[in-house]
C-alpha positions in Angstrom: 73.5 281.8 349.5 72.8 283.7 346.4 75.8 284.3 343.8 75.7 287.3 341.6 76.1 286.9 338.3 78.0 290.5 338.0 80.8 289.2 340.2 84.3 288.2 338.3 84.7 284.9 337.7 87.4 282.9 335.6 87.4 279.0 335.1 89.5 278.2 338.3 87.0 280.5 340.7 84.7 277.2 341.7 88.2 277.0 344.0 86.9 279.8 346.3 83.7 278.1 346.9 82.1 275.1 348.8 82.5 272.5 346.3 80.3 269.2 346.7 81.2 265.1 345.3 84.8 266.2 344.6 87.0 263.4 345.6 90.2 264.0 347.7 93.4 263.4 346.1 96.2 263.0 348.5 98.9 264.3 345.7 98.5 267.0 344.8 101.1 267.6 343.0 100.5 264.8 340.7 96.8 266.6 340.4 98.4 270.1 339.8 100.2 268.3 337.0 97.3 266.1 335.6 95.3 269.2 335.4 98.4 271.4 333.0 98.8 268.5 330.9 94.9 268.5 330.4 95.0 272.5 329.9 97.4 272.2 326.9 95.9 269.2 325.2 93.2 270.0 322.1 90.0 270.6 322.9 87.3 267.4 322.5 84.8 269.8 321.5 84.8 273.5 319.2 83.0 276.6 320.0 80.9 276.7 316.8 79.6 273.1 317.7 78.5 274.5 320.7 77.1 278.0 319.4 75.0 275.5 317.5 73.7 273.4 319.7 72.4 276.5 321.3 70.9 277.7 318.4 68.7 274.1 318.1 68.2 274.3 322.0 66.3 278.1 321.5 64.2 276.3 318.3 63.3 273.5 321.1 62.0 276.4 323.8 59.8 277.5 320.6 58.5 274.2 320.2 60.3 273.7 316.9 62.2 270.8 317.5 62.3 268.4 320.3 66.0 267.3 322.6 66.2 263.3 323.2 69.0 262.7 325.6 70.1 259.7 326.8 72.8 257.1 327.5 74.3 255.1 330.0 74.7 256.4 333.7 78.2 256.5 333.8 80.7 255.1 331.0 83.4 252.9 331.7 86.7 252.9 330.0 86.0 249.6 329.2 83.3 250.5 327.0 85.5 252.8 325.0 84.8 249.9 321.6 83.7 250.3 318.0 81.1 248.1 318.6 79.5 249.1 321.8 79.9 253.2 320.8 78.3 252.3 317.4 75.3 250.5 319.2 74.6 253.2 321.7 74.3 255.5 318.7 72.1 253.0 316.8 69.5 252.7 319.8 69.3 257.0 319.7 69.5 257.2 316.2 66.5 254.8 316.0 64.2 256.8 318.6 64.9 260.2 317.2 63.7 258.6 314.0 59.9 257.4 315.6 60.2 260.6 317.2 61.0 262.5 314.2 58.0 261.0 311.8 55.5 260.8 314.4 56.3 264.9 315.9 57.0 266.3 312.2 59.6 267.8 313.3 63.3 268.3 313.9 64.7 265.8 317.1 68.0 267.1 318.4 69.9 263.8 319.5 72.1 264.5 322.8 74.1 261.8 324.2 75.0 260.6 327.8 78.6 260.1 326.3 81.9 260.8 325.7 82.6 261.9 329.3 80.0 260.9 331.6 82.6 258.8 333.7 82.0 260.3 337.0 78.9 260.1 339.5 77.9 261.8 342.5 77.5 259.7 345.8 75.2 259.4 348.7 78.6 258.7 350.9 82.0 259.2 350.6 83.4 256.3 352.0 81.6 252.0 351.4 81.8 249.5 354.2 82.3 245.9 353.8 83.0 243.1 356.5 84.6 246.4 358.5 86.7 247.3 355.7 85.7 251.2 355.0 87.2 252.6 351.5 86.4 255.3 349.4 83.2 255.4 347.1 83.6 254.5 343.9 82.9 257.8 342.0 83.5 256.5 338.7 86.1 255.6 336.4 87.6 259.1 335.9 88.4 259.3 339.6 89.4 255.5 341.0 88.1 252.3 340.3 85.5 249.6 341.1 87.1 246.8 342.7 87.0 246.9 346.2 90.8 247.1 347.4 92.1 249.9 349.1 94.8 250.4 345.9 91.8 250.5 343.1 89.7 253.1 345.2 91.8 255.3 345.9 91.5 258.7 343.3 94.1 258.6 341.2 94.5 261.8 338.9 95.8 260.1 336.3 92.8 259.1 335.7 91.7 262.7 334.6 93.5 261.8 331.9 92.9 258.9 330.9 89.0 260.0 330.4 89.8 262.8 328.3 91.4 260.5 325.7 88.6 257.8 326.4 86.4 260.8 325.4 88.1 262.0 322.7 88.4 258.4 321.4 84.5 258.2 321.7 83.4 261.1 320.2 86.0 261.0 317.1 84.5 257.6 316.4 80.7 259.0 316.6 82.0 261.5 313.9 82.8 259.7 311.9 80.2 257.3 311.6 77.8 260.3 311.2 80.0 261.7 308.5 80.8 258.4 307.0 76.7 257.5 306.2 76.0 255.5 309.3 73.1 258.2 310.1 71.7 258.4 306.9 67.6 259.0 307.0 67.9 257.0 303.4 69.3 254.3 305.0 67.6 254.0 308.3 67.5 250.1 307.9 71.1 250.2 308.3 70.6 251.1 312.4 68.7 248.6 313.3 70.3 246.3 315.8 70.1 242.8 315.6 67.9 242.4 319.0 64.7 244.0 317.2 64.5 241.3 314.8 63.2 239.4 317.8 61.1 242.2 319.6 57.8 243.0 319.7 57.8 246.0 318.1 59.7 244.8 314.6 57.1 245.4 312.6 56.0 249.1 313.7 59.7 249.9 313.3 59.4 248.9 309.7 56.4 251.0 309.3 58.3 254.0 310.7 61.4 253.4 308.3 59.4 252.8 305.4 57.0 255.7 306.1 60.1 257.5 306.3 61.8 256.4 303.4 58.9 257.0 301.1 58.3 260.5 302.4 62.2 261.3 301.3 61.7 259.6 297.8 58.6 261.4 297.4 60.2 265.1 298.4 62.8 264.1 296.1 61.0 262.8 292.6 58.8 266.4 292.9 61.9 268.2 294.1 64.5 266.9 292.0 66.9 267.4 294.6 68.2 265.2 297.3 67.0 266.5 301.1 70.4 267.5 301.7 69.7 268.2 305.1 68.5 264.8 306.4 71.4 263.0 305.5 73.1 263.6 308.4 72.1 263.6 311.6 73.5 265.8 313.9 74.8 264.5 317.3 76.1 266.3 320.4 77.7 264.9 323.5 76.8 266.1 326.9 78.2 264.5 330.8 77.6 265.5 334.2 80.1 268.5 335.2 81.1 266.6 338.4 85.0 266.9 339.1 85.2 270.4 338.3 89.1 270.1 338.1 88.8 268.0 334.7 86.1 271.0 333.8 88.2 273.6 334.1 91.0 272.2 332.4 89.1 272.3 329.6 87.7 275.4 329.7 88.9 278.2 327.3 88.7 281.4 326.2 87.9 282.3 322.5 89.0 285.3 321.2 86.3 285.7 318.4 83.5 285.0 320.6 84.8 286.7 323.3 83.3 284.2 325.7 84.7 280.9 327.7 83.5 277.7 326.7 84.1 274.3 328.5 85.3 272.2 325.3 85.2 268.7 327.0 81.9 268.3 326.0 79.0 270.9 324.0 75.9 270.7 327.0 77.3 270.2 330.7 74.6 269.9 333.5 74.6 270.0 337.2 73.0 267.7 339.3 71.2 267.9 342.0 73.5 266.7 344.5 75.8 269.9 343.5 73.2 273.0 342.7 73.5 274.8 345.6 73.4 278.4 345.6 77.1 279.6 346.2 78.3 276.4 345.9 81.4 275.5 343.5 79.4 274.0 340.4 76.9 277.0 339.7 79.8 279.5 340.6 81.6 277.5 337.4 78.7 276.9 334.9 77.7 280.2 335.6 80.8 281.6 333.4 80.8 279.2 330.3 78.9 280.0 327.2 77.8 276.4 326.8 73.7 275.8 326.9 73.2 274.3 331.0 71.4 271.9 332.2 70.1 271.5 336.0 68.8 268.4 337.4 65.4 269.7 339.1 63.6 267.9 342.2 61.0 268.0 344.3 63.3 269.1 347.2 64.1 272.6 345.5 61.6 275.0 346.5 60.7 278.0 344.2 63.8 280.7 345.6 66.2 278.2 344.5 65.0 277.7 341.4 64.3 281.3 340.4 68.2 282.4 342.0 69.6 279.0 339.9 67.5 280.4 336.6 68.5 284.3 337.1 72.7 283.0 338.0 73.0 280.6 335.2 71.2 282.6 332.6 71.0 286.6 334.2 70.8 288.4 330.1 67.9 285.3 329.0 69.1 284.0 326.4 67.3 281.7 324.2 68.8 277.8 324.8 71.1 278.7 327.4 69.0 277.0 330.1 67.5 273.8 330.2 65.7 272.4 333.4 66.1 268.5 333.5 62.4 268.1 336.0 62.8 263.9 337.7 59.9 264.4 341.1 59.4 260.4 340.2 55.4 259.4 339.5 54.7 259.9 342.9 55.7 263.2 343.3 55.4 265.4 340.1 51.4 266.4 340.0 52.3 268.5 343.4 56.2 269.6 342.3 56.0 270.2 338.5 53.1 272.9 338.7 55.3 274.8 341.1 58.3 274.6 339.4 56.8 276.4 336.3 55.2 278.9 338.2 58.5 279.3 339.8 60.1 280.2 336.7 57.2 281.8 334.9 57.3 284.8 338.1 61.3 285.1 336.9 60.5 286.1 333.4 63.0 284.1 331.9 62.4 281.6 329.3 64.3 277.8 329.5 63.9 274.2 328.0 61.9 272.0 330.0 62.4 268.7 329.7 61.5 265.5 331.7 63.9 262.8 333.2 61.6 260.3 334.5 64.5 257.8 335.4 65.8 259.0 338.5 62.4 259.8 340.6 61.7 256.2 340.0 64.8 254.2 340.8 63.4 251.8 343.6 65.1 248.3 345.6 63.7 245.4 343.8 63.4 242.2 345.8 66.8 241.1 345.0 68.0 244.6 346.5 69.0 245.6 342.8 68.5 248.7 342.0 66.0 249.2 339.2 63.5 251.3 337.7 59.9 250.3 336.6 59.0 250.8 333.0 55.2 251.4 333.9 56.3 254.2 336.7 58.4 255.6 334.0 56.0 256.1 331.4 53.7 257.4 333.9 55.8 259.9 334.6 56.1 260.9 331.0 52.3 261.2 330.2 51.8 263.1 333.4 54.8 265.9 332.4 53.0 265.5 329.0 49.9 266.7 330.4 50.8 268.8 333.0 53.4 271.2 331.2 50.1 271.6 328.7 47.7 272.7 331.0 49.6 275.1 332.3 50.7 276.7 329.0 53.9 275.6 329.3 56.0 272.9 326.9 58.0 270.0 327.8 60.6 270.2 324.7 62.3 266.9 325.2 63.5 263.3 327.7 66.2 262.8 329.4 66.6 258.9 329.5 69.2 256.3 330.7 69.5 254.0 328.5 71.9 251.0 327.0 72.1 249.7 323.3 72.8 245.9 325.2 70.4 243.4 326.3 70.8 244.1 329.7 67.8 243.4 332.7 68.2 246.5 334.4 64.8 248.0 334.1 61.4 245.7 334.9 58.1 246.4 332.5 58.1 246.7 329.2 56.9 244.8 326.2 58.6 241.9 327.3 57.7 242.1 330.9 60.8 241.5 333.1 60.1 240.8 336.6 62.0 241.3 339.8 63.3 237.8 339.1 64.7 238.6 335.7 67.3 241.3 336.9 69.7 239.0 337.7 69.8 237.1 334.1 72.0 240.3 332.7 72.3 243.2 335.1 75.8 244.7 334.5 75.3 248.6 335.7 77.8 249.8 337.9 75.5 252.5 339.5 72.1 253.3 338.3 69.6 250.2 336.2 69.0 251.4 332.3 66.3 250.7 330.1 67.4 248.0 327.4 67.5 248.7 323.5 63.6 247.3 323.5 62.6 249.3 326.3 64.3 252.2 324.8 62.4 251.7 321.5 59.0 251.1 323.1 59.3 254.0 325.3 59.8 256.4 321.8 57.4 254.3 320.3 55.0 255.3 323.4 55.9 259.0 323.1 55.0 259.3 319.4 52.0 257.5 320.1 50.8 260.4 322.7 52.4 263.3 320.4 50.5 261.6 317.3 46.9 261.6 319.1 47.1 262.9 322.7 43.2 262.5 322.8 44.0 258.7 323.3 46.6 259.0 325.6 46.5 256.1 328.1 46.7 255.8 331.5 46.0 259.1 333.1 43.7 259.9 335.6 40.7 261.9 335.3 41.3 264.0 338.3 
């Protein structure tokens, strides 16, 4: 079902549609009153933040900069610490950087956080030894343990993940406006892992390269690079429950627009982009830049009615199209998907998750990825968006700052057998702070001299 993008719409109009992954709370009038206590609070977020992020988003569609995003699958409250918060930041601020000196130019850094605490489900309900309970949809709506008190959605918990956001994101400011992200001082992100890794002394190349490349602008400049002390960072979540969405959606006056203020880029998945369905009917009305989870299973009318609802007036870094087919899958399903859009007219941000397409049953039955699969992935969007004239203008990555053994592959070479030695996802397997690092490392390399790109076939 198409939705037309003339028709009215106001924050709470998802409410006359078909809406997908919400979970069912049994009071609602403790939900009505979650929900008016969110409306009042301040927003996590400002307009102008946003309006900004749009502006780098359009310079990404130009091929001026290039959008790293990436954190964990879903929060937990019980990651809402100094320490853990300033290590996520450390592992993006370090790729940005490797992406930065090896692209030459601007990388917009886009995290997973402050607010990704919900996630879609296959099922609604879990069975164990005949007891059947509620998913777990995250922290935001009920919790882990498997007891029919802790699964059941509370709305309380609504919330409690707008101050866990809030919390998040005030401490990420002010680290960045404290120093933390200083390009003079890249030393001071390194974590305390890399010392051990592999890939220590590349790192130090890149931070040194960098540091003499700032000293040198500066002695012939006389004048600090003003611009590259800070490093910009924006937050951006899955707009899941669509009641904590629209409690923080609001209207501003001098824009004359509405803006969801929980967070600067929401995106839709791909469990909940169906046409006339409840989360495009909201996104479509918010000035925020959108993202949409892309697979192989959309075929080119969905994508082209998605592309003209979200973004019906074109306009530059409103739209970004998050493509995960998986290795197998995206030779056939990217190539389409660009013509797709290409027949539309309208211009958007591609960018490449190869995480999700990839996510397999190890022997164990854990979850996990393969670092070689996602790589391939990678090189192949690499290659393929080129060909076709097109530009893939950023990742979309899962990813920890921990020493977790979530994700097999990498420089280290976890096995199947390794998992178990620290696998603490809830949900979906990350790659580690090493595999994080390699992987940018493994970009830049490709970006640097894609005539030696490995690992791609001929045909």
């Amino acid at each position: 079902m198409k939705t037309p993008a003339h028709q009215p719409w106001n924050p709470a109009s998802w409410q006359t549609r078909p809406a997908q992954q919400q979970p069912v709370y049994r009071d609602q009038e403790a939900l009505l009153a979650a929900v008016a206590q969110l409306s009042r609070l301040p927003p996590i977020v400002v307009s102008w933040e946003v309006e900004r992020l749009r502006e780098e988003l359009a310079a990404a569609q130009r091929g001026e900069r290039f959008l790293l995003q990436g954190g964990d699958c879903a929060e937990s409250f019980d990651d809402c610490e100094s320490d853990k918060i300033a290590t996520r930041l450390k592992i993006l601020l370090q790729m940005s950087l490797v992406l930065t000196q090896a692209m030459k130019k601007p990388v917009i850094r886009l995290g997973r956080m402050a607010g990704q605490y919900a996630k879609p489900r296959s099922t609604d309900t879990e069975t164990r030894d005949g007891l059947t309970l509620p998913s777990y949809r995250g922290d935001i709506v009920n919790h882990a343990e498997f007891t029919a008190a802790a699964r059941e959605p509370d709305p309380a918990l609504l919330l409690r993940g707008y101050e866990r956001a809030a919390l998040t994101l005030n401490f990420v400011r002010a680290l960045v406006d404290g120093g933390f992200a200083d390009l003079h001082h890249p030393e001071y992100w390194d974590l305390g892992f890399v010392g051990h890794s592999p890939l220590k002394a590349e790192y130090e190349k890149i931070v040194a390269s960098v540091a003499d490349g700032l000293e040198f602008f500066e002695t012939i400049s006389d004048k600090e690079v003003h611009q590259s002390l800070r490093a910009e960072f924006y937050s951006s979540h899955e707009a899941l429950i669509l009641n904590y969405e629209q409690a923080q959606t609001r209207y501003i006056p001098r824009q004359n627009r509405w803006y969801n203020l929980s967070t600067h880029m929401p995106w839709i998945g791909m469990r909940t982009a169906q046409m006339g369905g409840a989360h495009v009917e909201y996104c479509r009305g918010i000035s925020n830049p959108v993202g949409v989870k892309v697979g192989a299973a959309m075929d080119a009318e969905w994508l082209q009615q998605l592309v003209t609802t979200l973004n019906p007036q074109n306009i530059p870094g409103k739209l970004t199209l998050i493509h995960r087919f998986g290795a197998k899958d995206i030779e056939t399903a990217l190539p389409k998907a660009i013509q797709a859009v290409r027949a539309t007219g309208q211009s958007v941000l591609w960018i490449c998750d190869p995480m999700h397409g990839n996510t397999e049953n190890s022997q164990s039955g854990l979850k996990t990825r393969r670092f070689e699969n996602i790589l391939r992935e990678l090189d192949l969007a690499f290659r393929i968006h080129a060909e076709m004239g097109s530009q893939l203008g950023g990742v979309h990555i899962e990813l920890t700052g921990e020493n977790v053994t979530e994700c097999t592959g990498g420089a280290r070479g976890l096995a199947d057998i390794d998992l178990q030695r620290a696998y603490k996802s809830t949900v979906d397997p990350r790659l580690n702070y090493e595999q994080s690092l390699e992987l940018a490392m493994l970009i830049a390399e490709r970006t640097r001299a894609p005539q030696r790109r490995r690992g791609l076939p001929s045909g």
